[in-house]
FISE-773566 format. One record per residue: residue number from 1; residue in one letter; chain; y, x, z of N, C-alpha, C in turn. Coordinates in nm, 3 decimals, padded with zeros to 5 digits. Layout:
nr=NUM, rest=A, kette=A, n.Y=Y, n.X=X, n.Z=Z, ca.Y=Y, ca.X=X, ca.Z=Z, c.Y=Y, c.X=X, c.Z=Z
...
END
This chain:
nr=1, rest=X, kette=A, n.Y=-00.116, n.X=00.084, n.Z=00.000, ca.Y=00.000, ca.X=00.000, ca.Z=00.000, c.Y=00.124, c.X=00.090, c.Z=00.000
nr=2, rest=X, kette=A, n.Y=00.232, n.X=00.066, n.Z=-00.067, ca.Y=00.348, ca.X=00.131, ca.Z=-00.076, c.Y=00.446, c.X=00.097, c.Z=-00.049
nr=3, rest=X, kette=A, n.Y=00.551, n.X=00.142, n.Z=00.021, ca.Y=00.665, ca.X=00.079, ca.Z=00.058, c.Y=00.780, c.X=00.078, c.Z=00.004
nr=4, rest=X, kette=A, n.Y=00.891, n.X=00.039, n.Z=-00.061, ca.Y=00.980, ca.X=00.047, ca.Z=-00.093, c.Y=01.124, c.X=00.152, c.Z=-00.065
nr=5, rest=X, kette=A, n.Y=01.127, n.X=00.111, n.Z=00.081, ca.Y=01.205, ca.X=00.201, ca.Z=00.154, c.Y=01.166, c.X=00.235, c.Z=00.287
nr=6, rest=X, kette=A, n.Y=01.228, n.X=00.267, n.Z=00.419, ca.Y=01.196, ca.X=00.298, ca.Z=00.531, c.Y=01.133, c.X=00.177, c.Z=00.606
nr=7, rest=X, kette=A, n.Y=01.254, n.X=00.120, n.Z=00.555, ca.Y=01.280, ca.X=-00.032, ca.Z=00.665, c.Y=01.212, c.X=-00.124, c.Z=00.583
nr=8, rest=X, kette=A, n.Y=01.137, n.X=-00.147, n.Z=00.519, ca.Y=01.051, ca.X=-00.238, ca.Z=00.479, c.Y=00.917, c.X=-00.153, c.Z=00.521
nr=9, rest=X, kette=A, n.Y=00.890, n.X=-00.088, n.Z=00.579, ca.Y=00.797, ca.X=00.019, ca.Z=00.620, c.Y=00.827, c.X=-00.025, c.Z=00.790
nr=10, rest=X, kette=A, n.Y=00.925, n.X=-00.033, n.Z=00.826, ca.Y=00.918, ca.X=-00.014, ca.Z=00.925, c.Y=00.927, c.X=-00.196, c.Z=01.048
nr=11, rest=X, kette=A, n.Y=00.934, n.X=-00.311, n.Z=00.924, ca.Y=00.911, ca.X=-00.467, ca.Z=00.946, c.Y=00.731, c.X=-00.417, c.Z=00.935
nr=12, rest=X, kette=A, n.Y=00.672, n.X=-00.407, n.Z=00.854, ca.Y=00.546, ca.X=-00.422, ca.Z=00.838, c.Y=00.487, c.X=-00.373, c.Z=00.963
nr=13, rest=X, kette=A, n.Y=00.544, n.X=-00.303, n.Z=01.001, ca.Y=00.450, ca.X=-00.238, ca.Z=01.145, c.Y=00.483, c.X=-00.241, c.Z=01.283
nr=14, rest=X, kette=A, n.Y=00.603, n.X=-00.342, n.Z=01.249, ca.Y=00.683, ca.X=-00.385, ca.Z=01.393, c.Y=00.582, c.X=-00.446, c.Z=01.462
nr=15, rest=X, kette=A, n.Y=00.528, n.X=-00.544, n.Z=01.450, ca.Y=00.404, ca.X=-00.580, ca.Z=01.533, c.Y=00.343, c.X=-00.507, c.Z=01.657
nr=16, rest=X, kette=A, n.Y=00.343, n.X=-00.379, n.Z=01.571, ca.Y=00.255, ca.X=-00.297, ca.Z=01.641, c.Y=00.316, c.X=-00.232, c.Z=01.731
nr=17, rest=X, kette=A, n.Y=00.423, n.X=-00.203, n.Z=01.711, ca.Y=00.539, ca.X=-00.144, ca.Z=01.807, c.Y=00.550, c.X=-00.230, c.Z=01.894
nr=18, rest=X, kette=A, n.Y=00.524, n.X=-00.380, n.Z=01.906, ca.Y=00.613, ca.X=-00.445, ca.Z=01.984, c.Y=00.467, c.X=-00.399, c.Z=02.098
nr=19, rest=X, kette=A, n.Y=00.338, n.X=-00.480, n.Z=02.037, ca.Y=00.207, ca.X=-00.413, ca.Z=02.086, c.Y=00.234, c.X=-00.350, c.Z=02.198
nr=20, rest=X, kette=A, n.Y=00.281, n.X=-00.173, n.Z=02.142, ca.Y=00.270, ca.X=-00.070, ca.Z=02.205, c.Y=00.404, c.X=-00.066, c.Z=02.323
nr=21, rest=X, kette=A, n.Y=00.491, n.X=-00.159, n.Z=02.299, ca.Y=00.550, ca.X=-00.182, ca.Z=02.377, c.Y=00.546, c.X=-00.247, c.Z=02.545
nr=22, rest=X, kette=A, n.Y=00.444, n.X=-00.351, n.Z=02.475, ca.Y=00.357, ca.X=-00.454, ca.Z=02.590, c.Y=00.292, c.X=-00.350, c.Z=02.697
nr=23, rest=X, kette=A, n.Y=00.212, n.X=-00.268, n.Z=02.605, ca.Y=00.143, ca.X=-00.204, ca.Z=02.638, c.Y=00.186, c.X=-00.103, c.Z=02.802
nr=24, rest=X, kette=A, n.Y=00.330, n.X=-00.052, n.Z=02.782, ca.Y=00.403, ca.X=00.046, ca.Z=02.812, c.Y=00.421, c.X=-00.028, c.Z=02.973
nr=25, rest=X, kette=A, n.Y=00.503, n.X=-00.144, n.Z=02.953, ca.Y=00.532, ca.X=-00.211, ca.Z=03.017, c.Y=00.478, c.X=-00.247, c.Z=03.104
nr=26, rest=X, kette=A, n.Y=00.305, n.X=-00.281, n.Z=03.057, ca.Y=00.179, ca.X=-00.285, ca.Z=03.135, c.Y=00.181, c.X=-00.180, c.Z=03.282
nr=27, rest=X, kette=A, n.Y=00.216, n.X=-00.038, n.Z=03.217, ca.Y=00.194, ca.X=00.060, ca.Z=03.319, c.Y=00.362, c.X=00.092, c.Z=03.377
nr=28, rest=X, kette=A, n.Y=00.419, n.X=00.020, n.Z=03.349, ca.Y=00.567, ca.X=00.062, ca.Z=03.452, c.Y=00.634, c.X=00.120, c.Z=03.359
nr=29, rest=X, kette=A, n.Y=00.648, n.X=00.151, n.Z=03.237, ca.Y=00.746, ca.X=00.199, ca.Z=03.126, c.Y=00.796, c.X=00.085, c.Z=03.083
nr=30, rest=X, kette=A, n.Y=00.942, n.X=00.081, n.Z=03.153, ca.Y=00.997, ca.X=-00.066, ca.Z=03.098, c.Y=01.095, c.X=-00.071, c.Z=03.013
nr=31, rest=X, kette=A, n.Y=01.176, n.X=00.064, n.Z=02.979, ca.Y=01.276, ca.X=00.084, ca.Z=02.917, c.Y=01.236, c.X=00.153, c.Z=02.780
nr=32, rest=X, kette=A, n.Y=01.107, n.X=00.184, n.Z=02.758, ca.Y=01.105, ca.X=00.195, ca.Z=02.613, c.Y=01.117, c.X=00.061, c.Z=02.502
nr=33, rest=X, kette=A, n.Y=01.189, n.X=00.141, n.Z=02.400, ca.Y=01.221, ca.X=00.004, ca.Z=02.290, c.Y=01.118, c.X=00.032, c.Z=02.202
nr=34, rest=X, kette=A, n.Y=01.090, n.X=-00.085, n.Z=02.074, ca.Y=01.010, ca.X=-00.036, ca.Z=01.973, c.Y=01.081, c.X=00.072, c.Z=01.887
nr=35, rest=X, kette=A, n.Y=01.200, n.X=00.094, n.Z=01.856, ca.Y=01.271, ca.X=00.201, ca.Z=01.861, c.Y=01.234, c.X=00.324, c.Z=01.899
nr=36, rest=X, kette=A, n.Y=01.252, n.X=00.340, n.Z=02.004, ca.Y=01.190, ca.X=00.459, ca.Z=02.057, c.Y=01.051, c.X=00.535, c.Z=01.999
nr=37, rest=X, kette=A, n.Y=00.974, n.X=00.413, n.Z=02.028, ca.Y=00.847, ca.X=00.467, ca.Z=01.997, c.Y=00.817, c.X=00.457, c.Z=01.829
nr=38, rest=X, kette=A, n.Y=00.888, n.X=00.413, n.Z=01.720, ca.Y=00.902, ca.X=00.439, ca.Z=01.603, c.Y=00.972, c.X=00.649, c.Z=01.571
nr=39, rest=X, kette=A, n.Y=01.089, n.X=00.620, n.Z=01.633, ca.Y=01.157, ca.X=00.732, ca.Z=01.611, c.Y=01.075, c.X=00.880, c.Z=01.674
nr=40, rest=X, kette=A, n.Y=00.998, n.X=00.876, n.Z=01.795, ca.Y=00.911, ca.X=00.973, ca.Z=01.867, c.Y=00.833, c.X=00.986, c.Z=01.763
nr=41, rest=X, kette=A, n.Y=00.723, n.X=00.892, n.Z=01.707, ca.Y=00.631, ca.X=00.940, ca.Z=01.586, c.Y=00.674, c.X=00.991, c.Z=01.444
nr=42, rest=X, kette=A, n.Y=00.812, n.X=00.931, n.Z=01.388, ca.Y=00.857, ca.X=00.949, ca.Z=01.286, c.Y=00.869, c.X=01.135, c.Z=01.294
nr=43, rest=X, kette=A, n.Y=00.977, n.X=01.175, n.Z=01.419, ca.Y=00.970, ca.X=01.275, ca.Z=01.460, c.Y=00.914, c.X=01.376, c.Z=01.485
nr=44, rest=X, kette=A, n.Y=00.831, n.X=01.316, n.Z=01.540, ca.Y=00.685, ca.X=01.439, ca.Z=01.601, c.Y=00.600, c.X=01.456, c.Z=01.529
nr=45, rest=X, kette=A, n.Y=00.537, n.X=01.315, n.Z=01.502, ca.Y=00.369, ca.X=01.341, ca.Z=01.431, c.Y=00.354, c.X=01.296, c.Z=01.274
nr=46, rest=X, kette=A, n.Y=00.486, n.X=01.211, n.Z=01.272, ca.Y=00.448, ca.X=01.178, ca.Z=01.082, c.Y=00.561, c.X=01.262, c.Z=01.050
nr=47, rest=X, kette=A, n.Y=00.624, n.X=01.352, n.Z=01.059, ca.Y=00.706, ca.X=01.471, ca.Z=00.991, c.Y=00.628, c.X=01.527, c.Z=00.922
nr=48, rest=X, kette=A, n.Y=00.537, n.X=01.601, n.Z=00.979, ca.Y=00.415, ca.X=01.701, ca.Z=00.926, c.Y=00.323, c.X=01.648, c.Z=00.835
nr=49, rest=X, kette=A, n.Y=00.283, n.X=01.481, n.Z=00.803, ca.Y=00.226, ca.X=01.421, ca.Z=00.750, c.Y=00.284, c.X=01.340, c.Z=00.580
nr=50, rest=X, kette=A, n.Y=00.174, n.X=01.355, n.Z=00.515, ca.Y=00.239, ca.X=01.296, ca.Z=00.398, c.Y=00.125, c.X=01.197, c.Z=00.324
nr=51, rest=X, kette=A, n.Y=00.143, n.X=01.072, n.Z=00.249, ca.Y=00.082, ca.X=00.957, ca.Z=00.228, c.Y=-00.045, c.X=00.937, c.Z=00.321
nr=52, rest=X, kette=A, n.Y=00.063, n.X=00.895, n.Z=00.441, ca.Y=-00.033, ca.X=00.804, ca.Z=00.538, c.Y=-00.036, c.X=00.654, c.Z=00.527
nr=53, rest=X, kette=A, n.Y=-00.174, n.X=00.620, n.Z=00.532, ca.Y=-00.166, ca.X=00.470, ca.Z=00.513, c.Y=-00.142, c.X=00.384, c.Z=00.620
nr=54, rest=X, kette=A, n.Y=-00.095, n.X=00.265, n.Z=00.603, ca.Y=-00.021, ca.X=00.217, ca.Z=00.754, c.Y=-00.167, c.X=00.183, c.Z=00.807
nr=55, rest=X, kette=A, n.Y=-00.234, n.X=00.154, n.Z=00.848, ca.Y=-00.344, ca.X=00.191, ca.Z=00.941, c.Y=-00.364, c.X=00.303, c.Z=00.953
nr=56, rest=X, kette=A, n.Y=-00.353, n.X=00.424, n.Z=00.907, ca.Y=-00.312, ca.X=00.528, ca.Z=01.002, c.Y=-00.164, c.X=00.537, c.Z=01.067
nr=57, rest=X, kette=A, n.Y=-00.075, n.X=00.472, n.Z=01.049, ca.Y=00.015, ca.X=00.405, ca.Z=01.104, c.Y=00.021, c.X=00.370, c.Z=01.255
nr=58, rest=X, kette=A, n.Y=-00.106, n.X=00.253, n.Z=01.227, ca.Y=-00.060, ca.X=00.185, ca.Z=01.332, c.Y=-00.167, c.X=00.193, c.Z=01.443
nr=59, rest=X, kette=A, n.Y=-00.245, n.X=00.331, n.Z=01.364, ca.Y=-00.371, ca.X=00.369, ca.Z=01.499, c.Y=-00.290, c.X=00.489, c.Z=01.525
nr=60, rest=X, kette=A, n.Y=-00.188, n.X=00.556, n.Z=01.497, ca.Y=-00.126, ca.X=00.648, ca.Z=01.576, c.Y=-00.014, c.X=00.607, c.Z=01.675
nr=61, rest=X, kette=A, n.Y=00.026, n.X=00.447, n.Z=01.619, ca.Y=00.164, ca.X=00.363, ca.Z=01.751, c.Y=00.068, c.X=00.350, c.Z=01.882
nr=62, rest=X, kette=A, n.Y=-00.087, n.X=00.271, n.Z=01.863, ca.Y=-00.191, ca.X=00.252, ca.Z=01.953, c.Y=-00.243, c.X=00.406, c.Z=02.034
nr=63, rest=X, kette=A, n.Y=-00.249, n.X=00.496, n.Z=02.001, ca.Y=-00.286, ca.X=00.601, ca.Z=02.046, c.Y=-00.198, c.X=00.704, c.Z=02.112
nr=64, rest=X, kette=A, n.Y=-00.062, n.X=00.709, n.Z=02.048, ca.Y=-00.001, ca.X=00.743, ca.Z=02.098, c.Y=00.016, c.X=00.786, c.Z=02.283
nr=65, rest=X, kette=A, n.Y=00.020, n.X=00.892, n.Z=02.324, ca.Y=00.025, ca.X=00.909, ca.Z=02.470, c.Y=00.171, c.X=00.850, c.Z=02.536
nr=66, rest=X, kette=A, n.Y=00.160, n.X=00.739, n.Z=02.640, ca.Y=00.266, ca.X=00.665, ca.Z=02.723, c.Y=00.348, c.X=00.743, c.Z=02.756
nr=67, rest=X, kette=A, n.Y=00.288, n.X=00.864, n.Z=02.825, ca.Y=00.411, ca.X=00.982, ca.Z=02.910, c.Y=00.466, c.X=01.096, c.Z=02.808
nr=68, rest=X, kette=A, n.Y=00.395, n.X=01.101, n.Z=02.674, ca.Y=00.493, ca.X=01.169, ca.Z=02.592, c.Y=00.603, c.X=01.097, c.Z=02.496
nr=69, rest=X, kette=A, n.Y=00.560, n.X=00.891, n.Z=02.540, ca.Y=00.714, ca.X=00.895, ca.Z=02.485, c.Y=00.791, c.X=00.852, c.Z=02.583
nr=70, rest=X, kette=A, n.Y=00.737, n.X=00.845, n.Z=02.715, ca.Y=00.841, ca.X=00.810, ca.Z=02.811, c.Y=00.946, c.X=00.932, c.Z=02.798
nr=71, rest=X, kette=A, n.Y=00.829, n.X=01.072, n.Z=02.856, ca.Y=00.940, ca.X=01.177, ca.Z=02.809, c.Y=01.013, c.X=01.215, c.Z=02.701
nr=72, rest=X, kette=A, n.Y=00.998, n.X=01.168, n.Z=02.620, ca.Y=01.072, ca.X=01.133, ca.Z=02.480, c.Y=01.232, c.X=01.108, c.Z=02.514
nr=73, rest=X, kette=A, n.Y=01.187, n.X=00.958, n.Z=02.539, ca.Y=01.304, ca.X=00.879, ca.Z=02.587, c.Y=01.399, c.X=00.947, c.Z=02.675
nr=74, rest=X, kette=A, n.Y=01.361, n.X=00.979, n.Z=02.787, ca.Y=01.391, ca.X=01.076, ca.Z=02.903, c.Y=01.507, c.X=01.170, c.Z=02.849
nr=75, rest=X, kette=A, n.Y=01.411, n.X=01.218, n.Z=02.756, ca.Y=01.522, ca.X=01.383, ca.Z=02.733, c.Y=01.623, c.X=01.342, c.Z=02.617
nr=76, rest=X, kette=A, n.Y=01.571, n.X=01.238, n.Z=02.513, ca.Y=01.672, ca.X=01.171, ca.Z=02.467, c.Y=01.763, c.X=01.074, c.Z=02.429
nr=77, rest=X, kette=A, n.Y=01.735, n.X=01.039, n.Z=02.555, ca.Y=01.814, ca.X=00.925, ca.Z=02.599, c.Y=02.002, c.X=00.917, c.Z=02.597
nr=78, rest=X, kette=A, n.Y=02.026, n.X=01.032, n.Z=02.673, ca.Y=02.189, ca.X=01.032, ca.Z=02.654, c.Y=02.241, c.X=01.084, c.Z=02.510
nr=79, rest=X, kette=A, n.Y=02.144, n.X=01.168, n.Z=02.445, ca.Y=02.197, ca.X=01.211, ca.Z=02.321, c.Y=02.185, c.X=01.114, c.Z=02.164
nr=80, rest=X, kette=A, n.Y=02.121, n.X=01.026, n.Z=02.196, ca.Y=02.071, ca.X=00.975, ca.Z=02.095, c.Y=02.077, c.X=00.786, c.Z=02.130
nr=81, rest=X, kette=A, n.Y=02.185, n.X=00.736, n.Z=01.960, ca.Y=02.189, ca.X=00.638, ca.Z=01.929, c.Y=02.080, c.X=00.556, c.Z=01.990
nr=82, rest=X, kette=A, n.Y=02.010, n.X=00.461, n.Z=02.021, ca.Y=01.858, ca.X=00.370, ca.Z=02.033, c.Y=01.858, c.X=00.298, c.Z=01.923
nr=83, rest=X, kette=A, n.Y=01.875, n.X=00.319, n.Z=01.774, ca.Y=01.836, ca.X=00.203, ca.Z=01.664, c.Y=01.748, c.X=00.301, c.Z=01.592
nr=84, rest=X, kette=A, n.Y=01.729, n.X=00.206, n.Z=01.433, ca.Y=01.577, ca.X=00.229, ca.Z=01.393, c.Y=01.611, c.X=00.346, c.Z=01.329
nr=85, rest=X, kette=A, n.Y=01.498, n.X=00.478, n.Z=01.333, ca.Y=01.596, ca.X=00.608, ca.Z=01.226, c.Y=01.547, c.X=00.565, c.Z=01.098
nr=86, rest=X, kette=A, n.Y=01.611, n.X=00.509, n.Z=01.013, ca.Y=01.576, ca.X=00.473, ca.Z=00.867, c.Y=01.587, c.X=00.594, c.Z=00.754
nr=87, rest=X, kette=A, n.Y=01.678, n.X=00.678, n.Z=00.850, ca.Y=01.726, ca.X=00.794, ca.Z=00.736, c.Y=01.605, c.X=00.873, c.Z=00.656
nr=88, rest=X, kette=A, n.Y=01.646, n.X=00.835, n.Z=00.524, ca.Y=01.505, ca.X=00.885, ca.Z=00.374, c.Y=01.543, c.X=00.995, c.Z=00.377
nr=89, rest=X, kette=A, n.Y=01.511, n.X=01.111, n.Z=00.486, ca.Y=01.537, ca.X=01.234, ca.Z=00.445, c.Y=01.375, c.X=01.276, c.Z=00.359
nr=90, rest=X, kette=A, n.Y=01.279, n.X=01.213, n.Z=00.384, ca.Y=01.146, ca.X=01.267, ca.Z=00.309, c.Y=01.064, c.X=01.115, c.Z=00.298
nr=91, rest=X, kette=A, n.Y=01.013, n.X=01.097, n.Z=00.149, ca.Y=00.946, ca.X=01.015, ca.Z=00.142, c.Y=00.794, c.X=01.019, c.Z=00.184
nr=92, rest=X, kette=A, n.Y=00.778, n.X=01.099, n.Z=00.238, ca.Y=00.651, ca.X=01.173, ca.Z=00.217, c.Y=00.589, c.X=01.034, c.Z=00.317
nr=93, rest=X, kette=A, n.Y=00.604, n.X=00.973, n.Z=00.384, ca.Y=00.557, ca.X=00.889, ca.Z=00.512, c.Y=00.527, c.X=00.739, c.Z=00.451
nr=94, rest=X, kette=A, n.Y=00.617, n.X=00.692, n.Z=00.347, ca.Y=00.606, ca.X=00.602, ca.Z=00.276, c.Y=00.448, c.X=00.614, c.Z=00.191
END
């Protein structure tokens, strides 16, 4: 499946974010957004990655470790906007 742009990439898998959000919340992480945890993977683990399919997508939002995006959040929290990073600097993720 192919995406158009970021953000039509990034409706399709909101679901799962919200999911992983529930999830968070479950264990006392109450201030992560789906935001957050979009921008931590965009960042970290699908940088390095290129034509991933959104089920690998959305088994890396599910797998994702709780305390590496709490600490995420944590350290960039005062420096950084909280909306969606849409910016097409690499299509490679699409």
């Amino acid at each position: 499946m192919e995406f158009k742009n970021l953000s039509e990439l990034y409706s399709r898998i909101k679901p799962a974010l919200i999911s992983k959000k529930s999830d968070l919340k479950r264990v006392g992480i109450n201030y992560v957004k789906e935001e957050d945890i979009w921008n931590y993977l965009k960042e970290t683990k699908w940088v390095r990655t290129s034509n991933l399919s959104l089920s690998e997508m959305v088994s890396d939002i599910f797998n994702v470790d709780n305390y590496a995006i709490e600490k995420y959040v944590k350290t960039n929290i005062s420096n950084v906007v909280r909306e969606v990073n849409l910016v097409e600097e690499t299509e490679e993720i699409l």
